[in-house]
Structure formats: structure tokens, C-alpha cells
N, C-alpha and C positions, 0 to 999 in steps of 0.2 A: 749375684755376679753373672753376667752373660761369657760366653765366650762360642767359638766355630768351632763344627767338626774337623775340619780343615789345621787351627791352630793347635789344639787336641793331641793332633796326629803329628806335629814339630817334636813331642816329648815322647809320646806314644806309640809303639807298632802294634797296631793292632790293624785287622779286619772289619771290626764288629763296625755297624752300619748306628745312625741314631737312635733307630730304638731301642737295639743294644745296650748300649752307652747310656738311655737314659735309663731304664730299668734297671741297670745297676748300679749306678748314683746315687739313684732309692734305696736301693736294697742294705747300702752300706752307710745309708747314716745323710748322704749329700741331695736333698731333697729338692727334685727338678720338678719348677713350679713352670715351665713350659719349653717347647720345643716351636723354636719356628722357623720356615725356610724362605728366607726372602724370594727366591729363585720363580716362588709360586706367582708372585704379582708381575716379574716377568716372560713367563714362558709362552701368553703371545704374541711375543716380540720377534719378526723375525728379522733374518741376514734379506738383504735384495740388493741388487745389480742397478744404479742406476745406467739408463740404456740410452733416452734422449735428456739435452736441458735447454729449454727456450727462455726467453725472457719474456716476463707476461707485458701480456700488451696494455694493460692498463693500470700496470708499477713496474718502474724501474728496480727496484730495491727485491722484485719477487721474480722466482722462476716455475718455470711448469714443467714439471718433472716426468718423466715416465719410468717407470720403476718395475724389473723383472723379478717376481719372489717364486722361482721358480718352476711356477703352474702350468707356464707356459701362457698364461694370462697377463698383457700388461696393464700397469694403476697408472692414473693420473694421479699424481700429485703438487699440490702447490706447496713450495717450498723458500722462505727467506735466508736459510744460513750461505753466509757469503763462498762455505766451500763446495758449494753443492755442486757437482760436475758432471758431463759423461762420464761413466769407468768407472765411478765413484761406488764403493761395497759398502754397505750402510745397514742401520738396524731402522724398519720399519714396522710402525703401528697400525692397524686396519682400525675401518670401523667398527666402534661396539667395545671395543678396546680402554682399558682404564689406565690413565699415564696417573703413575705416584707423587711423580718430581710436579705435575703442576695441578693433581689433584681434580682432573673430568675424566669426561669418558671420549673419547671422541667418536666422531659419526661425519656420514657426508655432506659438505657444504659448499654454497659456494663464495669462495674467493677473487672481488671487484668481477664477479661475471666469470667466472672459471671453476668449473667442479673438480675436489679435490676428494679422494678418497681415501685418508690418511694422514698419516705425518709421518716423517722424519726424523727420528731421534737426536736430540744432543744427550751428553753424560749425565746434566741434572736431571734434566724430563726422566730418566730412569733412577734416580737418587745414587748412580755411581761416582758423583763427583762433582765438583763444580763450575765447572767446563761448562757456559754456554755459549759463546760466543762464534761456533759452529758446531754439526749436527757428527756425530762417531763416524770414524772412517777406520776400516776394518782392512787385515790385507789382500790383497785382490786376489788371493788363490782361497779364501772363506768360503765354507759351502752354501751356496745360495737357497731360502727355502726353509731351511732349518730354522730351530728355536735359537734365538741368540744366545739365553741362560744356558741350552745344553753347550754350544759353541764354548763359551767364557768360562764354562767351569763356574758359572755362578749357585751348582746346587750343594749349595753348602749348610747344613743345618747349624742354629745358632741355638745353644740351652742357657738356659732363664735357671742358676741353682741356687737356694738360700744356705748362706753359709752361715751355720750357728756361732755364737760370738766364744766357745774355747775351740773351733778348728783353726787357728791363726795362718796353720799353715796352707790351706786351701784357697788361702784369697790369691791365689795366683791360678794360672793352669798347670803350671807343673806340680803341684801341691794335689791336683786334684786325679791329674796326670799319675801319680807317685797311688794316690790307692787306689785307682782303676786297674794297676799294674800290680798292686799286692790280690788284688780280685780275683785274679787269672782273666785279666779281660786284652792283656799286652802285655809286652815290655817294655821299660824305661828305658827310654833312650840317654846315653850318658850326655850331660852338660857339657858345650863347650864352653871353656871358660880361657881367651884369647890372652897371650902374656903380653902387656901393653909396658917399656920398659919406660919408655918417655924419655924425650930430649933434650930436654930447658928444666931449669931448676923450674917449681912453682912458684909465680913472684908476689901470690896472697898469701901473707901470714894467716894461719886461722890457729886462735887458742878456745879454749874450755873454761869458765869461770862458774858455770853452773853443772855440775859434775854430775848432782843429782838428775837433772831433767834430761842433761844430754853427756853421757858417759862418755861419747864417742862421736867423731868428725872425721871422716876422710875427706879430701877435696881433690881437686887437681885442675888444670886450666887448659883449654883449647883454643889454641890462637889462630886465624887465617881462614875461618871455616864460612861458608856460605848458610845463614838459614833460609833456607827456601818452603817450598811444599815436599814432604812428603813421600816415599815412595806408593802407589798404587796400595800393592802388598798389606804396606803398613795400614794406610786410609782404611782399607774395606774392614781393615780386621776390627781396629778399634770402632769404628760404626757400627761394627757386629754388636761391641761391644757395651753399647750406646754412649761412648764418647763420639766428640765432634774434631774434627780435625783442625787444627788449626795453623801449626808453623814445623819443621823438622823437630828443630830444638825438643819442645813442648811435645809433640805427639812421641818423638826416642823415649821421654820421662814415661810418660802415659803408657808407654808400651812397656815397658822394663818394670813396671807398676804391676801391673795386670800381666804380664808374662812370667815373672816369678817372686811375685809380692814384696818387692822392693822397691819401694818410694823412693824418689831423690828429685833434687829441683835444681834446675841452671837458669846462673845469675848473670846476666851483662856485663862485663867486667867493667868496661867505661862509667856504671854507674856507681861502682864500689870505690869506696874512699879509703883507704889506708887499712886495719885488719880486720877481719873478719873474727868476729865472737860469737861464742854461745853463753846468755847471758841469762840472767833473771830481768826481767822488763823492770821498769821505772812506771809506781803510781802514775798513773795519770797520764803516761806514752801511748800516743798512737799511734797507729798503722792503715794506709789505704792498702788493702787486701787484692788480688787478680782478682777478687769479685766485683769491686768499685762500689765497695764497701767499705767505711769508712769505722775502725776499733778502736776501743779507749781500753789501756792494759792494766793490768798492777803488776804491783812486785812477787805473788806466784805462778807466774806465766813464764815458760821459756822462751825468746825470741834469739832470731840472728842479726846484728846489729853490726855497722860498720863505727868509725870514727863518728860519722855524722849524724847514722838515723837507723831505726830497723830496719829491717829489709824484708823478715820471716817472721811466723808466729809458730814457733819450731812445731815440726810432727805436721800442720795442721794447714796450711796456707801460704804462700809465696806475696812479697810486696809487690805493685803496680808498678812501683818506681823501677825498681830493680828489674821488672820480667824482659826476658828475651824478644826482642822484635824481630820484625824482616833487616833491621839494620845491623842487626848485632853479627858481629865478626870474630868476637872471643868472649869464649864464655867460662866463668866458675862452676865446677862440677861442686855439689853436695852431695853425698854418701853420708850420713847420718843416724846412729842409734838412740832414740825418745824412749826414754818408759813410761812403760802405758798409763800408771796411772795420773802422772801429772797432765798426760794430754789428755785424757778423758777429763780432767775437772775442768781444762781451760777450752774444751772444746765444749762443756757444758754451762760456761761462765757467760763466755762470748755466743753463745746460740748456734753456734758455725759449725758445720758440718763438711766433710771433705773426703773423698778418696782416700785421701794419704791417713786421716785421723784412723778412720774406721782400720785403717791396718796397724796403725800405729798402737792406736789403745788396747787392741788386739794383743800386741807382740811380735814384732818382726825380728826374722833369724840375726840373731847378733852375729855369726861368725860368717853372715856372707858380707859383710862389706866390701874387700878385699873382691872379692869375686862379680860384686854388683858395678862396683867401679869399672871395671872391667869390661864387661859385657856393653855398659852404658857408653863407654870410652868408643869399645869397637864399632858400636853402632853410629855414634857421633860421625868416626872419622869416615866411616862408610859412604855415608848418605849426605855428608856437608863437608867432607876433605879435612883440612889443617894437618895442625900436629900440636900431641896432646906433651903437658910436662911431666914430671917424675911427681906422684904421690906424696901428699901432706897426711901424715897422721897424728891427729890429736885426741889424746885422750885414747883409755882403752875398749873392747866392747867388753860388755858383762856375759863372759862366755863363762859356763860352770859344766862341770862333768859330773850331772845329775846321775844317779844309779839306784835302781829300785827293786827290790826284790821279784825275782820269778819263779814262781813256784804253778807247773803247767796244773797240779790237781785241783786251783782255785778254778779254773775255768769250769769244768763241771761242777764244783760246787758252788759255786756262788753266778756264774752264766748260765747252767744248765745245759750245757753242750759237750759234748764225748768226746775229744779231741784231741789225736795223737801227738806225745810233747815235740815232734820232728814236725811235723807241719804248723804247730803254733809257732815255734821258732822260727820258720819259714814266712811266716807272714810277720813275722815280728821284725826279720831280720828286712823284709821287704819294704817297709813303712821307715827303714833306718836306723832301727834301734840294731843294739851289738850285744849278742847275748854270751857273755863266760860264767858258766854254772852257773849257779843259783843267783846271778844278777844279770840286771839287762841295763846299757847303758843307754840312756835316754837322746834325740838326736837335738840339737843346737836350735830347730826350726818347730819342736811340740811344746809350749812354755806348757800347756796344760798338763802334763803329764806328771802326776805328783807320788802314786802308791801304787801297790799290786792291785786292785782292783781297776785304774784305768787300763793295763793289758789286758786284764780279763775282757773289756771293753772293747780294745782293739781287734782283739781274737775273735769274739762276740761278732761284732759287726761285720767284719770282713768275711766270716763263712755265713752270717745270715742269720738273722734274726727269726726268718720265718723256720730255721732250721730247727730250731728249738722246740721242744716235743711237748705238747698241750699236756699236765698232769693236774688231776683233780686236786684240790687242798684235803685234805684228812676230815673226816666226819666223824664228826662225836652222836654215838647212839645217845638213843632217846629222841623225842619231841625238838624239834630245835626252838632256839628262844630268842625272842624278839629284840633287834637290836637299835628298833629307831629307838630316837629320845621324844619326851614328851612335845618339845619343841617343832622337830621333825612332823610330827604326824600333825600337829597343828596344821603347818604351813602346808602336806600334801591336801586335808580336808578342803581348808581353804580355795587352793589354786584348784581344785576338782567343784569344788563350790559356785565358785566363779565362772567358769567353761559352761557349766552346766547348767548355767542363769545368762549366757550368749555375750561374757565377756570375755574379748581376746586377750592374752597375754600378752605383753610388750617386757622385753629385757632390755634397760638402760643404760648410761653410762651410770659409774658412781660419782662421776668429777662432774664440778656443775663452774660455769664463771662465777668472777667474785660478787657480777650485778645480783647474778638468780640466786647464789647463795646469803646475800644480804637481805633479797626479799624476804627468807625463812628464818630469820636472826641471825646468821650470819654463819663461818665454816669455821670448826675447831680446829682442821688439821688443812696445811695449807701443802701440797707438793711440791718438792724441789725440785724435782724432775720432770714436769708435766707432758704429757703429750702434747700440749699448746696452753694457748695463756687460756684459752676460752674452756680448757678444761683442765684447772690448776687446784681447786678446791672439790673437797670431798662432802657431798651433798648431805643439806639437814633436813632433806624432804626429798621426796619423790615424784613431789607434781612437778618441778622443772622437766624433768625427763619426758613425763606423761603430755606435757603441756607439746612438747617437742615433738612428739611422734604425735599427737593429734593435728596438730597444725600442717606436718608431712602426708598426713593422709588426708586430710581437707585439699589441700593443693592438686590431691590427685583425683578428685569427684567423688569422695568418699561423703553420702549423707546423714550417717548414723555410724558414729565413733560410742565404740566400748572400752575402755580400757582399763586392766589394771597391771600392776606388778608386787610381786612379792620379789623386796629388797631388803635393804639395812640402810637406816639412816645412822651417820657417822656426828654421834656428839660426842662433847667434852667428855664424860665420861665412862662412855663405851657406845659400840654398834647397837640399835635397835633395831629387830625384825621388826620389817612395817610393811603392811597391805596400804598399796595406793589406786585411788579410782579417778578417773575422769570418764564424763561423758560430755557430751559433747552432740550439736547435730539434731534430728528429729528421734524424737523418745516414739512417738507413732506414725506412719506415712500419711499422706492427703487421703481420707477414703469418703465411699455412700455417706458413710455413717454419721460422721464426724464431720466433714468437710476439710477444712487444710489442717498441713501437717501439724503436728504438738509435738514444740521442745521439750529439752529436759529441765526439771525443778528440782529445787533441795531438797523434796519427799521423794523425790526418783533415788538420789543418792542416799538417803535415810533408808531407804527399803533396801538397798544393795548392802546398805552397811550392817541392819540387823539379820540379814541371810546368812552373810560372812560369818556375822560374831557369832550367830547361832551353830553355824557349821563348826567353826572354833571351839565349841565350847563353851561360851560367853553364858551366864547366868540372864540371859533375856527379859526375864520377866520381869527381873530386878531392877532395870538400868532406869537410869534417870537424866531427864534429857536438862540441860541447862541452854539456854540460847547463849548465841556470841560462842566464837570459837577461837579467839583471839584477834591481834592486830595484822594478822594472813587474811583472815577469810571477813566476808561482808558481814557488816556488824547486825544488819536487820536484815538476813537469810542464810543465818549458819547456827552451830548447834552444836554442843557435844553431847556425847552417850558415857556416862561412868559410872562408877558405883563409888556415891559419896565422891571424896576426892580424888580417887582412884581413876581419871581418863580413860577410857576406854576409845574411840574414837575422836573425830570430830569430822563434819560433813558441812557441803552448804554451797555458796557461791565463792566464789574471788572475791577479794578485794578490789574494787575497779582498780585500782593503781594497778596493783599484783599483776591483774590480767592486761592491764594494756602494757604491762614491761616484759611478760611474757608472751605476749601477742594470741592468748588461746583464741578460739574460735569463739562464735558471740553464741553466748546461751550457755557457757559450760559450766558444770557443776561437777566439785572433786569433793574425794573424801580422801583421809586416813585413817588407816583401823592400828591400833600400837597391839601386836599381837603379844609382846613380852608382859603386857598389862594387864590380859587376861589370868583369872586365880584359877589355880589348877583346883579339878574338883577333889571334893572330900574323899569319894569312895576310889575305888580303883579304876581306871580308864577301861582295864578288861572287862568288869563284870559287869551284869544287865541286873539290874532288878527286877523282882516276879512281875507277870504281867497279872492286876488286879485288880477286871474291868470293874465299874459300880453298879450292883444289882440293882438297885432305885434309878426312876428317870429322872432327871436332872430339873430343874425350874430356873425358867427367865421371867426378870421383869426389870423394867423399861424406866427411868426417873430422868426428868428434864427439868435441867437447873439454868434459872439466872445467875448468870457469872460478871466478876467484873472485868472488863474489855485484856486489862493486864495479868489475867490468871491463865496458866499454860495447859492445856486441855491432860498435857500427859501426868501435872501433879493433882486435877480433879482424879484423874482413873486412878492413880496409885493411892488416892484420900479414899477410895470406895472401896476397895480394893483390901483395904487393912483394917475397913470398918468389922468387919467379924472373918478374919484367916483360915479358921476352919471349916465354917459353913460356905464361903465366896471363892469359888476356884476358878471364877473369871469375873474381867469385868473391861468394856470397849466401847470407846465412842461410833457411835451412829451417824450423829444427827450433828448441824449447827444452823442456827436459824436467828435469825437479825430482825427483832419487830420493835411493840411500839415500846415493851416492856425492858428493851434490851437484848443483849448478848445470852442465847440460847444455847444448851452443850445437852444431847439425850446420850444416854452412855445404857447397855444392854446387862444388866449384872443375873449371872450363874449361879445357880446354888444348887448344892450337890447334897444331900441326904445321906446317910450311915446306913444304923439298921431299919429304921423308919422313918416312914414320909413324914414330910412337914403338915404339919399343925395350922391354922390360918393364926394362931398368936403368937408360932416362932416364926412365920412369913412378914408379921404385923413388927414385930420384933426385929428383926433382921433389918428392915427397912426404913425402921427409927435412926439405927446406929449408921445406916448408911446417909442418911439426911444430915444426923450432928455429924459426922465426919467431912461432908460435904460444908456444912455453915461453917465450920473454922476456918475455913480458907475464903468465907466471902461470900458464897453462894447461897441461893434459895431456891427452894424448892419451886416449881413454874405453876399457878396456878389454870 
């Protein structure tokens, strides 16, 4: 919610200057996400004196201005506004200068052969207004010279505060007005609240038929009234406020809106048909919106409806048909109480979002209607004249006289703050609430307010959170004892694993769209609420993400993409911790050596994956690679790692499809490691086993086997490997070689000794069994 230091100080007496004001906004819970002073884009704007005015000799339509800005220097300038005169007190731009309303800089030119050194202000060129059709004229007694902005009083600070969704009462300025003042930062100034008795009976019946959605209707009608523009006053404010100004009518709402968080909407009376209701909509009724947007309703939607047709999608949006124009002469006031939750479902139905909603689903003070009318009335007749009728009320508001225990000893025990029961009172009593003993009665404008710990909150807040005195938690003697979970320390080895092997981290969304999450078999769990439709499902992989931030870093000249993330993929029957990789880009740069650069391959991503799973924990040695990683990844360069059935990863390329509907970058290669698939070890994760080097040197020797073209190089090693367990404590392929004899595999096999060296007939021996464990799978020995 934006709003001026300026409108602030309408509820407010206070002193305090913006920084003030925003620091303790902060301090008290109302978090000012920026401070800004328009004043600053015009403060080289000055006041000057036009002195001569010729007409340029080669345009009619142009003059040549000579302009005194005090220096005792005169400008030329070339000027088209038709009022541009001698005498004339004006706001001038020099060169070098940046106009906002037309968005350059200006500098000196010339004009048909005439040098101009400046321009001329109109009210848009400085975004004051929309006034172009001549340049500001100032009163002629204006000090010449000066900044315009200090002249106008335009240095007025506007704050940027996010209002959390239980402050209801803040969405105004008086709401925020009201704890700045329980702060010690001012006083409230008391509401005026204007007795409007009215003239004319009101000649719109308005009834209640949906009691639930809308408890309550005030109306009342103003007949005779001019909608014109605007006062000045009002424009700047709501601009402040990043509203747009539009007609009286409409900008009084807008401001009674955001001035003390009361929404209301006026209706053209000419275009209302016989009574006004508050209904439940009709299946399949629609509504052209003041968005010019066109809505289809059902029957849980509240609308306002005449005889003929909607008019309103109560709480939430105002009809087209209905809206007040320049033409409109008499209007239906609406004063209206919605409860929140039926507007939040139809404002999450229809996708539609609105000033009014965001207060409504909120909670708006039920007991100002009466007062809101009021105000709204007085400002009408103000600014657009008429005269207003005598009040319609239908239906009652849901006013309750909430009361909740108060007891000031919870504040320090449960807030951790010292605090005298006479001054919690005091700020209690300052925020509205009514304290008689041991209860305090809650005000009409806090719906949030439910139990004794929200005062302690109030209390809390209001004298400062930073007030609160740092105390250590209690230590239990002894050694302390370790609290991650097994799981935990996985996923830190891992993500320390990964850094440490030059992969960057990436944190993703969890929502993926319905296309990427089809690619991965599709999403279990689909959100109602989405932040958008493009991210409405809950992802069953992590390469979408990954694919996504690679492609963002490609676009920006990135030529070697790492990436991984430790997430949760969301299936059917539970979240899975899961390590996701992509690479992407050149695996090594162009060098001497090598020559051009080398992409990445599915043994780039195999090697990242056994690092991981080794960091993990993974029984390595064990794993067994299967090719094909399913209908994701490419069927002839992918690959899983598991044990048995047991998955452990799967790595490789995309599936071309995959990749051109994800649009990765060309050359990428991903993996996923399912870190919940890893088997926790036997022994204890804390102990180390003795270290118990082998007194005997170790023996290699070397065997090259004919294979057939379709045997996978990792189940020859693992066939070698198992030929004798106890003696073989390695074994690794070397070599591969393609001659006349065939498919060539040299693999380096370890043997490790006990108490004594080998024998040449347990080396003779050892070498048999590795040869028959080799022929069952196809192989020969290479002669």
C-alpha cells in the first residue's frame, strides 16, 4: 500500500520527517518496502519570467521566447504552447535536464533555424496532471530562480508498506495512522465524521436476499451533481498512491478506499432498472466487469443485480454498464459489508483481483458504514455539488462485542518484555481496544483479534521487538548430541560434494506447468491456488527446473553450465529427496592441446553421479549399471546405477523430444540421484574402522578378452571381480581395441596377499577362475 507524508499527517500530528515514519513502520510489524520522493525528478525545474515573445519567422504556430530565471542571464527559447506570453511566470527546463511526462533529456537545438535552450513546461511534461494543451502559468508574484518542487510543495515522501493479510485494519492510512500514534510517533487526530441528514426520500429500493455473502447495504442517492475532474489535492494523492485518476465520482471512491479502508462504488442511476439486490448470481450469468472483461458466474458468487441484469460482483468489481461517466448526473451510493470468505473463493474462482477484494477478504470494519457513508456523501457534494437523499438501510452489519482476556503478566512470559500493566494498557487503549479489568474489549476494525496472546502481540510490537532481551536457551552438561537425521547429513555431504567438484547450486520452483510435468509422467498433486497456470503442478523431477536455469544462463554468455539441486520430487505417494544435475555447454575449453572445445557426455554425468552417491554413502562398488533409463531419457545414452532393483540413480541424455519441449541447450546431459534409495550402512555412521594397511605388496595382472559387441563392459568387471572375493580387491577396465578378431575389453585385476606372498600356482589359479567367470558371459580370453 503506498500512500504521502503529506496524507499521513491529515490523521497524524506529528513532527517526525520520513525517515522517522519509516523506521518505525518497521519497527512495529508495517514493513516499508521503499521510500520515494517524486520531488527529486523535479527539483531542476525552475520558476522564470517570461520577459520578450516574438513569433518565429519561419512557423506561425511557434514563438521565441526569452526567459528570465533569475541569473540575471536571459534564455532563448522556442516555444509552441498557445499561452505563452510576456508576463507570463512559468516553470522552466534547461539543458541536460530529464522531463518524466515525455521521457528525454533535453539539450540545445535548433528549431526551423532558431536555437533554443530549453523548454517550457506543461503539467504533463512534469506528470502533474494532464493538462497539455498549454505550458503552467504560475502567479506572477512566484519567486523567480527557484526550484519549482520547493515552490509547489511538491517534496512530499510517498512509502511503499506491505500489509500483512491479518492487519485488515491498516489498509487505510488512518489504520496505519492509528499505530504510529499508539508508537509515541503522534497523535490521532479525531475523525470528522460530517451529519449528512438528506432531503428526498431515496427512490432505489435496495433489499438483501443473500444474507450470507452480504449482511449488510447502506445506499443513498445524489442527484444534480456534476462529474467532472478531480480536485488537484485529490489527483496528486492517489498518484502518490499508484492509482490513475480518472472522473470525481470514481477517484471520491478510490480515495475513501485508501483513506480509511472503506470500499464503496457509485452506480449511474439512469442505468438502474427498478430495485437493487444483493443476490446469489444465476449459473451461467454474466458480467462485463470496469475491467472490460467479460465473467461467467455461478450460483456461489454474491452479485448486485437490478430487475434487468448485474451490475456488481459484490466485494470485488463494479459493472461497465452501470459505471459513472462524465455524463452521469445522479448517482447510487453503495456502502456495503462482504464477508471475507465468500469473496476470497469468488475472487479466486473468477481469477480477478481488485482493491476492493484485497480489503474485503481481509475484513472491513463492519460498524463504519454509517460513518463511511458519510464521509463519502460529504466529499461527493463537495467536489460535484447536488443534494444527497435520507439513507437506505438494509440488512444488518455483523457487529459483535468481542472481549478477551487480559492478563498484563503474559506479556513477559510469553513476549519476553517487562512491561508496566499501565502503559500496556495505554497502548492497548491507543490501538482502540477498552480495557475493564481483567478483560479488554476488542475494536469493530481488528477481525484478527481472537485470545490473550494476540495483546501480548500488540504490546510486543508496539514497544519493539528489538527490545527484547537476547537470553541463551538452557544447556544440558555433558558432550552435546547430535541432532541431524541420517537424511540430513546425506543431503549436507552431497551439496558440499557437489561445490567441491565446480557444481553451482540452483534453487527452483517446486511447481513445474502441466506440459513439463507430463514430460516426467505426469503431477500427483495439482494446486488450487497457483501462482499462475505455468506453475500449477507440483514437479516429478527436477530437470524442468534445471533445464530452466540453464537455458537463462545460456541467454546470458554463460559457456559451461554446472548445475545441480538438492529438492523433493512430489509423487503419488510421498516427497522424494532427490539430487538433480545438468550440464550443459563445453565439458573443456578450446586449448594447445586438444584443439576445440569438448562438450559434455553421459560419462561426464556417470562420473558426477558416482562422486555424489559416493559422498552419500552409496555402496559403490556394488552398483550395477543397466542401460536405458526409461521413456525420459535417450534410449541408446542413458543408464541407471542400482543395486539389483533397488535404483539408485539414472544419468544420460534427454530424450530428443524431452529436450526440444524443454528447449535445453544442445549437448546437455542430466542425471538424477534418488537419495531416499540409498541403504543406510550396517555399522554406525559415527564409527571409523581401524585403519589396517596390508603388510604384503599388492599384484596386478592385465587379461584381454574378446567380447560380444552387446556385453556391457561394467558386468565383464563385476564377472572378474567375483571370480575369487577374497584374493581380487580390484578390478578396472583399461583398454578397448576393435581389430580383425573383434571387440576387445583389457581390464587390470588386484590381488592382495594375507600372511604370504602368492605362489605362481595360486597366481595360475586365481587366473583360471577369472577366465571361467569371464566365458559365462560370452567372452574369450584374447590370444
Amino acid at each position: 500500500m503506498k500512500f504521502s507524508l503529506s496524507w499521513l499527517k491529515d490523521h497524524l500530528d506529528t513532527d517526525a520527517d520520513a525517515a522517522t515514519v519509516a523506521e518505525t513502520l518497521t519497527r512495529i510489524g508495517l514493513e516499508v518496502e521503499g521510500v520515494e520522493n517524486p520531488a527529486e525528478a523535479l527539483k531542476p525545474f525552475r520558476i522564470v519570467r517570461v520577459v520578450t515573445a516574438e513569433r518565429h519567422p519561419q512557423a506561425d504556430k511557434l514563438q521565441v521566447l526569452t526567459v528570465d530565471a533569475g541569473d540575471g542571464e536571459a534564455l532563448q527559447v522556442v516555444c509552441g504552447a498557445p499561452n505563452a506570453r510576456a508576463g507570463l511566470v512559468g516553470v522552466f527546463g534547461g539543458p541536460g535536464t530529464y522531463v518524466p511526462g515525455s521521457d528525454f533529456v533535453l539539450k540545445k537545438a535548433s528549431i526551423r533555424g532558431v536555437e533554443s535552450n530549453g523548454m517550457m513546461c506543461s503539467a504533463r511534461e512534469l506528470q502533474l496532471g494532464e493538462d497539455h494543451d498549454g505550458i503552467i502559468e504560475l502567479p506572477s508574484d512566484a519567486p523567480v530562480g527557484i526550484s519549482f518542487a520547493d515552490y509547489a510543495g511538491l517534496d512530499d515522501a510517498v512509502f511503499d508498506v506491505a500489509i500483512t493479510p491479518n492487519r485488515q485494519d491498516c489498509m487505510g492510512v488512518r489504520g496505519i495512522a492509528r499505530d504510529l500514534a499508539a508508537a509515541g510517533l503522534g497523535k490521532l487526530k479525531p475523525l470528522n465524521v460530517p451529519a449528512i441528514e438528506g432531503s428526498f426520500d431515496n427512490p432505489v429500493e435496495i433489499r438483501i436476499e443473500d444474507a450470507e455473502g452480504c449482511p449488510a447495504f447502506f445506499g443513498r442517492t445524489v442527484r444534480g451533481l456534476t462529474n467532472g475532474a478531480s480536485p488537484e489535492w485529490m489527483q496528486r494523492r492517489l498518484k502518490a498512491a499508484g492509482q490513475r485518476p480518472i472522473s470525481a465520482l470514481v477517484d471520491i471512491t478510490n480515495y475513501v478506499m485508501l483513506d480509511l479502508g472503506r470500499p464503496s462504488h457509485a452506480y449511474d442511476l439512469k442505468e438502474l432498472k427498478g430495485a437493487i439486490v444483493a443476490r446469489r448470481a444465476k449459473d451461467g450469468e454474466k458480467v462485463m466487469a470496469l475491467n472490460e472483461k467479460e465473467y461467467e458466474l455461478n450460483s456461489s458468487m454474491t452479485v448486485i443485480a437490478d430487475e434487468a441484469q448485474v451490475h456488481d460482483i459484490g466485494g470485488i468489481m463494479g459493472g461497465e454498464h452501470s459505471g459513472v461517466s462524465e455524463t452521469t448526473t445522479a448517482t447510487l451510493l453503495e456502502v456495503a459489508y462482504f464477508t471475507p470468505e465468500p469473496i476470497a473463493r469468488t475472487g479466486q474462482k473468477l481469477g480477478l483481483t481488485s482493491d476492493a477484494r484485497s480489503r474485503f477478504e481481509r475484513g472491513v470494519d463492519p460498524a463504519f458504514l454509517d460513518d463511511g457513508l458519510a464521509i463519502l456523501t460529504s466529499l461527493i457534494l463537495d467536489i460535484c455539488g447536488g443534494e444527497a437523499s435520507r439513507v437506505t438501510r438494509a440488512g444488518q452489519p455483523p457487529v459483535e462485542d468481542k472481549q478477551v482476556t487480559f492478563d498484563p503478566e503474559r506479556t513477559s512470559a510469553l513476549g519476553g518484555l517487562d512491561v508496566p500493566a499501565g502503559r500496556q494498557e495505554e497502548i492497548l487503549e491507543s490501538l482502540g481496544f477498552r480495557i475493564d479489568g481483567g478483560k479488554a474489549t476488542v475494536p469493530s476494525w481488528r477481525r484478527d483479534i481472537d485470545g490473550p496472546a494476540d495483546l501480548v502481540e500488540e504490546v510486543t510490537r508496539i514497544v519493539g521487538y528489538d527490545a527484547i532481551p537476547s537470553t541463551a536457551l538452557p544447556r544440558q552438561e555433558g558432550v552435546a548430541k547430535p541432532t541431524a537425521t541420517r537424511s540430513q547429513l546425506v543431503e549436507r555431504r552431497v551439496r558440499r560434494a557437489a561445490a567441491a567438484r565446480g557444481l553451482d547450486e540452483a534453487v527452483t520452483w517446486s511447481f513445474v506447468s502441466e506440459k513439463e510435468a507430463a514430460l516426467f509422467g505426469g503431477s500427483a498433486h495439482i494446486l488450487a491456488n497457483p501462482i499462475s497456470e505455468e506453475m500449477k503442478h507440483m514437479r516429478p523431477s527436477l530437470i524442468p527446473g534445471l533445464a530452466a536455469a540453464a537455458r537463462r544462463n545460456e541467454d546470458r554468455g554463460a559457456t559451461s553450465i554446472r548445475l545441480f539441486e538438492v529438492g523433493r520430487r512430489y509423487l503419488s505417494d510421498a516427497e522424494r529427496p532427490t539430487v538433480g544435475l545438468l550440464l550443459a555447454g563445453d565439458s573443456q575449453p578450446r586449448n594447445w592441446q586438444s584443439g576445440k572445445a569438448r562438450g559434455f557426455d553421459a560419462f561426464d554425468a556417470k562420473a558426477e553421479v558416482i562422486a555424489l552417491l559416493e559422498a552419500a554413502g552409496a555402496p559403490v562398488a556394488n552398483l550395477q549399471l543397466v542401460m536405458g533409463a526409461g521413456e525420459t531419457w535417450h534410449p541408446g545414452r542413458s543408464a541407471t546405477l542400482g543395486l539389483g532393483k533397488n535404483v539408485l540413480a539414472a544419468f544420460g541424455e534427454l530424450h530428443p523430444r524431452v529436450a526440444r519441449e524443454l528447449d535445453t541447450p544442445a549437448g546437455t546431459v542430466a542425471a538424477e540421484i534418488y537419495l531416499d534409495a540409498i541403504p543406510a550402512p550396517r555399522t554406525s555412521e559415527h564409527a571409523r574402522s581401524a585403519f589396517t594397511p596390508p603388510a604384503l605388496q599388492a599384484v596386478t595382472r592385465d587379461f584381454a578378452f574378446i567380447v560380444p559387441a552387446s556385453l556391457a563392459a561394467d558386468a565383464l568387471v563385476r564377472a572378474v571381480k567375483g571370480a575369487d572375493k577374497a584374493l581380487i580387491t580390484d578390478a578396472r577396465l583399461f583398454d578397448r581395441y576393435e581389430g580383425e578378431q573383434g571387440l576387445s575389453l583389457a581390464i587390470e585385476v588386484t590381488l592382495q596377499p594375507g600372511e604370504k606372498s602368492f605362489t605362481d600356482a595360486e597366481i595360475i589359479e586365481v587366473s583360471r577362475r577369472i577366465v571361467a567367470s569371464a566365458e559365462k558371459l560370452g567372452a574369450q580370453l584374447r590370444g
